[in-house]
C-alpha positions as CSV (number, residue, x, y, z in Angstrom):
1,X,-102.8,6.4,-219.9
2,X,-99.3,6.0,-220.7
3,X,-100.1,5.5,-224.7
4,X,-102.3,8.9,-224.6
5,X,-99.4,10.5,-223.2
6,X,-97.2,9.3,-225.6
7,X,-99.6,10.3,-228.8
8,X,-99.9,13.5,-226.8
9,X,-96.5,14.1,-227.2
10,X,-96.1,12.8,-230.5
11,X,-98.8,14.8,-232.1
12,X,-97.7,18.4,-230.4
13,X,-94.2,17.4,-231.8
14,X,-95.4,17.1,-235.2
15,X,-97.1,20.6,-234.7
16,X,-94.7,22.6,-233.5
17,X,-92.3,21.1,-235.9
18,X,-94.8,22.5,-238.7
19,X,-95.0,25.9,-237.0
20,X,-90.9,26.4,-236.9
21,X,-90.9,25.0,-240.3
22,X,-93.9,27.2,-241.7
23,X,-91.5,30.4,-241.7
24,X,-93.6,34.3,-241.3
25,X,-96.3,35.7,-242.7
26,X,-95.6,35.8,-246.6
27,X,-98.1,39.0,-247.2
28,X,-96.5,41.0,-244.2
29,X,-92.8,40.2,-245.7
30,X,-93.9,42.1,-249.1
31,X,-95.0,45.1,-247.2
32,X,-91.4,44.4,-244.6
33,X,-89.8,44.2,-248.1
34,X,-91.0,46.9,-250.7
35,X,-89.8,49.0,-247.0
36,X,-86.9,47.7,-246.4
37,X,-85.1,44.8,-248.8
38,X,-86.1,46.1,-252.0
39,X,-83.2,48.7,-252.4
40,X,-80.8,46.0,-252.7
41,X,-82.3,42.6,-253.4
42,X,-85.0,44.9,-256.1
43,X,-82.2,45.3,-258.5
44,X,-79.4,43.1,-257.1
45,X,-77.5,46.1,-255.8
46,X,-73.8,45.0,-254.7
47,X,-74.1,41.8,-255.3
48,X,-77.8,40.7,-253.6
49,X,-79.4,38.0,-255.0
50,X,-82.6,39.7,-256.4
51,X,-86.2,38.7,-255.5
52,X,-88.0,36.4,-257.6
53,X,-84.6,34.8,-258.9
54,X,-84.4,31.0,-258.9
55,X,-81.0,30.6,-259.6
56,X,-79.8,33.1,-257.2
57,X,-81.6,31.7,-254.5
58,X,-82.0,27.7,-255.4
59,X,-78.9,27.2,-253.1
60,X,-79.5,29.4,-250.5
61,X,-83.2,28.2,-250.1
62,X,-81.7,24.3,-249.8
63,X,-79.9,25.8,-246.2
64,X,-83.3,26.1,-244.6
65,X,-85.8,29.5,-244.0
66,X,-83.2,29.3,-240.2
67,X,-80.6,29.8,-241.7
68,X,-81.6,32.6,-243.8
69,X,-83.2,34.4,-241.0
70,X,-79.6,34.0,-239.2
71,X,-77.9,35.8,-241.9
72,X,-80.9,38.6,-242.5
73,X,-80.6,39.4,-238.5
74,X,-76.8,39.0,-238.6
75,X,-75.5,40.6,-241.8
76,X,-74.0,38.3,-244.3
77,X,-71.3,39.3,-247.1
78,X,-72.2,43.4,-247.9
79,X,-75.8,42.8,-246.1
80,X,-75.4,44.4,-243.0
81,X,-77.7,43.4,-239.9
82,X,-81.0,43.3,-240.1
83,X,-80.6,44.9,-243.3
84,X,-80.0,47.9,-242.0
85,X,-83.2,48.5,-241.0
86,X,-83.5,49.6,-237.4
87,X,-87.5,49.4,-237.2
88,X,-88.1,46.4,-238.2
89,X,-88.8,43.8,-235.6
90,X,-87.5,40.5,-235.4
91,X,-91.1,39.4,-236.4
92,X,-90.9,41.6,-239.6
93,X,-87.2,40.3,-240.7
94,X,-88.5,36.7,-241.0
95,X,-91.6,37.9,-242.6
96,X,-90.0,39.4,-245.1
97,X,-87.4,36.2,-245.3
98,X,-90.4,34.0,-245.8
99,X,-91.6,36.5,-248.8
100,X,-88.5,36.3,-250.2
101,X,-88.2,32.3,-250.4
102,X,-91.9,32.4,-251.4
103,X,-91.0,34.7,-254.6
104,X,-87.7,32.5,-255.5
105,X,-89.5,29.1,-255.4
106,X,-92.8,31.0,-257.7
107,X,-91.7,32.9,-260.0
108,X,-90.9,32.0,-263.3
């Protein structure tokens, strides 16, 4: 009993681990983004990194989809919070997040 237990554990572990890792919905952060993010990280207004740009991104990906998310909710260097946009929902800021990281690492 105590080894199913274990293996229980073990295996919800391993899949919640993939679920944090696994970031938001990629197709909802394109609409979240075209709305929201586009204005600035479109064109690379003051200073954003643009979509779809390795370079830009290549280190800021390496600090993990969390950590991203942090500074999309929080503001980070002339991003304010949230990205200024007051309707979008927490679920919306890491979907567009995940689109963003999606469109750095598969572009070309």
């Amino acid at each position: 009993m105590k080894e199913i237990i274990t293996s229980f554990i073990i295996v919800a572990g391993l899949l919640f681990s993939n679920l944090a890792a696994a970031g938001g919905d990629v197709k909802a952060g394109e609409t979240v983004f075209n709305h929201a993010c586009k204005f600035c990280h479109g064109v690379g207004r003051m200073g954003a990194p643009k979509v779809g740009d390795q370079a830009a991104w290549s280190d800021r990906i390496k600090q993990g989809e969390s950590k991203l998310d942090d500074h999309a909710f929080l503001g980070y260097g002339n991003m304010p919070a949230r990205g200024d946009c007051n309707t979008c929902s927490d679920e919306d800021i890491i979907n567009a997040v995940s689109y963003i990281v999606y469109m750095a690492k598969n572009s070309k």
